[in-house]
N, C-alpha and C positions, 0 to 999 in steps of 0.2 A: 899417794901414788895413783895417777891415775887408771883406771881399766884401760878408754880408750888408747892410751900408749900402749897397754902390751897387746890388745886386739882390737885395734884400727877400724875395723869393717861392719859395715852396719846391719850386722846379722849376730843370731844367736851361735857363739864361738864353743865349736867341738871340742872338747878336752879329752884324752882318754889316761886312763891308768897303767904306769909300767910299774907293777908289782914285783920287785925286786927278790930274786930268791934268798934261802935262811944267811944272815949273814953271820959272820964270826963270831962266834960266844957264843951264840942262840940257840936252843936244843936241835934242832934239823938240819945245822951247818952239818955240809959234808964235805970239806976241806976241798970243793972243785972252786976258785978263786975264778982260772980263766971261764972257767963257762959260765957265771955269776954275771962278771960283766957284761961275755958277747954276748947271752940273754937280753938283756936289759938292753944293749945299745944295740939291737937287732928288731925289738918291738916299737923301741921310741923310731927307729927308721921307717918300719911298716907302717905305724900310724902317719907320718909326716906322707910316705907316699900314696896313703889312702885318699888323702885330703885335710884330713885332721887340722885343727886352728891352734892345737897346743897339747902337750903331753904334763900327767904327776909323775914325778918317782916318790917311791912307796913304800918302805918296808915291810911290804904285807904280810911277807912269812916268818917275819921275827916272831911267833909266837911264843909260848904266852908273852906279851909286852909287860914293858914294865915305865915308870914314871918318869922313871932318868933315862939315857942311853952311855954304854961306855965309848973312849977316844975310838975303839975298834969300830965303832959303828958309824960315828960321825968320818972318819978315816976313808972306810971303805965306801960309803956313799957317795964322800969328796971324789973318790977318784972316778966312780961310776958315773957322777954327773958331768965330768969336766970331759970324760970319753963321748956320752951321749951329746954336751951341751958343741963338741969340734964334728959330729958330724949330722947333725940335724939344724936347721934357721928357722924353724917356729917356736914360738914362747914354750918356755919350760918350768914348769914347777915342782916345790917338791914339800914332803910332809914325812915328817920322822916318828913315827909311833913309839910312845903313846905319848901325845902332849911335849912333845922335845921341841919345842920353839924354838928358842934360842939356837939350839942347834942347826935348825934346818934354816937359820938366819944364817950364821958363820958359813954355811957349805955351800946355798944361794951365792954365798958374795964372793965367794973363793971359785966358784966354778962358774959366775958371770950367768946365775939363772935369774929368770925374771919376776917368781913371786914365790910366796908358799902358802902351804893352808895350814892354820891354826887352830888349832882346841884349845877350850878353856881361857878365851880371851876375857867375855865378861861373866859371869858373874860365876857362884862355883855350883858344881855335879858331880855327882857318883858314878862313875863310870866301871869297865869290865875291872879295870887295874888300880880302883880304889876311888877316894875322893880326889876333884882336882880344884885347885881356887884358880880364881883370873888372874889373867897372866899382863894384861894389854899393857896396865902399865910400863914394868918393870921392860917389858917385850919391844915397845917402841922408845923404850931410852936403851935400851942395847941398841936397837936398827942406826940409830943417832948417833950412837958411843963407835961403830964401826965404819959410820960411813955408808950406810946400805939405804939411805931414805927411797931411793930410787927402785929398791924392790919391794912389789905389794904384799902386804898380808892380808890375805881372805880366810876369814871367819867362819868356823862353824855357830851357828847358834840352836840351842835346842837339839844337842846334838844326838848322833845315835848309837844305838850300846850305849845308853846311859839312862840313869833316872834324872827326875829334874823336879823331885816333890819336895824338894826343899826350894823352888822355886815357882810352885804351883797356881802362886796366886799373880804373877807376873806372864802376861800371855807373850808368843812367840811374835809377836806388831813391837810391844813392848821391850821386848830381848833386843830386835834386829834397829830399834831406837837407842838405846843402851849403848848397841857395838857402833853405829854411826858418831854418838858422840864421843866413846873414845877412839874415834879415827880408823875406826876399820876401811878396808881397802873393797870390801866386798862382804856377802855375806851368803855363808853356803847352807844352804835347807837340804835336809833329808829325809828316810824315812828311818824305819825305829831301831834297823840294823842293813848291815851288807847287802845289795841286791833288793831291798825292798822298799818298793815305790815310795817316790814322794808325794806326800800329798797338794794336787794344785792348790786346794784352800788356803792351805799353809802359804805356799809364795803370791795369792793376792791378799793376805791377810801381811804378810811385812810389807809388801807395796804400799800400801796407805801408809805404813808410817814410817819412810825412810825414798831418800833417791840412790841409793847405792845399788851397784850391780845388783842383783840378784843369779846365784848357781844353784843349780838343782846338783846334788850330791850322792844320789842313791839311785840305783832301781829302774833306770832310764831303759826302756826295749825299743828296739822299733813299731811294736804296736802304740805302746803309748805316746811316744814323742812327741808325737801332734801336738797332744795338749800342755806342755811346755814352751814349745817356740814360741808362743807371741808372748809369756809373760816372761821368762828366762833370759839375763844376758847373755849364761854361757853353762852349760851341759859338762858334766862331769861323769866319766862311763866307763864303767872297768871288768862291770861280770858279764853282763850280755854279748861283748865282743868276743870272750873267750868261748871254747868249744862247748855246746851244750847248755853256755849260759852259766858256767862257774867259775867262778874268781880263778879259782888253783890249778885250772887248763891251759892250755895256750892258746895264744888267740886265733881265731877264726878270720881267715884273710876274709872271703867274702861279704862277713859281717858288717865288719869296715867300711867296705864299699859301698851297701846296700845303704848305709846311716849316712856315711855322706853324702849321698845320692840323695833320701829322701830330705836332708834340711837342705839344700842347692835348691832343689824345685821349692820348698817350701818361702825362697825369697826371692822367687824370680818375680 
């Protein structure tokens, strides 16, 4: 699948995060259904009229996560996205915590979103909610098995909340070579957790050994941005938009603004 299909334009493409509140089953669900939703399809909105090049949904407040996710979760996010995907026209992604691929494959296809991002594609890591093995295989003969070729999956590699010392001797150049040859769609860099920077060495360090997009996955502020744009295809940003700079706030209209403002001059 290609990137250029889901963003056209030859600049580095804003993603932001719409962090979905606790869903059903979850310890934090508060049986509010209607406001779950209009949440959710009320930030994917504000990002699109911000300027924003593309939006994730997120399960972010399922905590603690777990390996699997139940029908309730793939269920409620189905309907969440198919609300968000009828009133906003910029690319939409989505990612089901922790490591639900295949699922957020089936809710992609059913609600007509245009990629999602994956854990655990190549090789395996120890993450917050245990060990995970690669997925890519088994992941892209489902995409095949449903008919979904057409929506991308972008990769984390090296990802964060996790260890990776059982993979210590295999550098991050060498991971993001690994996910190119099994067909990754994209490949997302981050830093070591939530909100915390990525490092640029790390994204000219996969540049040399792959041409796939490259997304910066963490930690993105408007002071640092700068130094993203020229190597980044596309920007990934969910805590600095919100109030104060924390994921579990709501978002910050002006913030918005201000980001899309400074990547526009940064490609005129």
């Amino acid at each position: 699948m290609s990137f250029i299909r889901v963003f056209p334009k030859n600049k580095c493409a804003l993603i932001g995060m719409v962090h979905v509140m606790a869903l059903p089953g979850t310890p934090f669900y508060e049986e509010n259904d209607k406001d779950i939703i209009k949440k959710a399809v009320s930030e994917a909105s504000a990002y699109q009229n911000a300027g924003f090049d593309g939006i994730i949904i997120e399960n972010m407040f399922d905590t603690p996560y777990t390996k699997t996710v139940g029908p309730e979760i793939v269920a409620f996010l189905s309907v969440i996205a198919t609300k968000i995907r009828k009133k906003i026209d910029i690319p939409i992604g989505i990612q089901v915590l922790a490591g639900a691929n295949k699922e957020a494959l089936a809710i992609a296809k059913a609600a007509n979103l245009d990629f999602i991002r994956a854990e655990g594609f190549v090789f395996g890591h120890i993450a917050d909610e245990g060990y995970f093995d690669a997925q890519a295989g088994e992941l892209l003969r489902y995409r095949k098995q449903i008919g979904a070729d057409y929506i991308a999956v972008w990769t984390d590699i090296k990802k964060k909340h996790s260890s990776h010392s059982i993979t210590n001797d295999i550098s991050i150049g060498e991971t993001a070579k690994a996910a190119q040859f099994f067909r990754s769609d994209g490949l997302i860099v981050t830093g070591t957790s939530t909100g915390v920077s990525t490092n640029p060495a790390d994204l000219k360090s996969v540049g040399k050994f792959t041409k796939l997009p490259i997304i910066v996955g963490s930690g993105v502020t408007l002071e640092n941005i700068s130094q993203y744009l020229p190597i980044a295809s596309a920007i990934i940003i969910g805590s600095w938009v919100k109030k104060d700079g924390y994921w579990e706030n709501d978002l910050h209209l002006e913030r918005l603004v201000e980001l899309v403002e400074v990547v526009k001059n940064s490609f005129v």
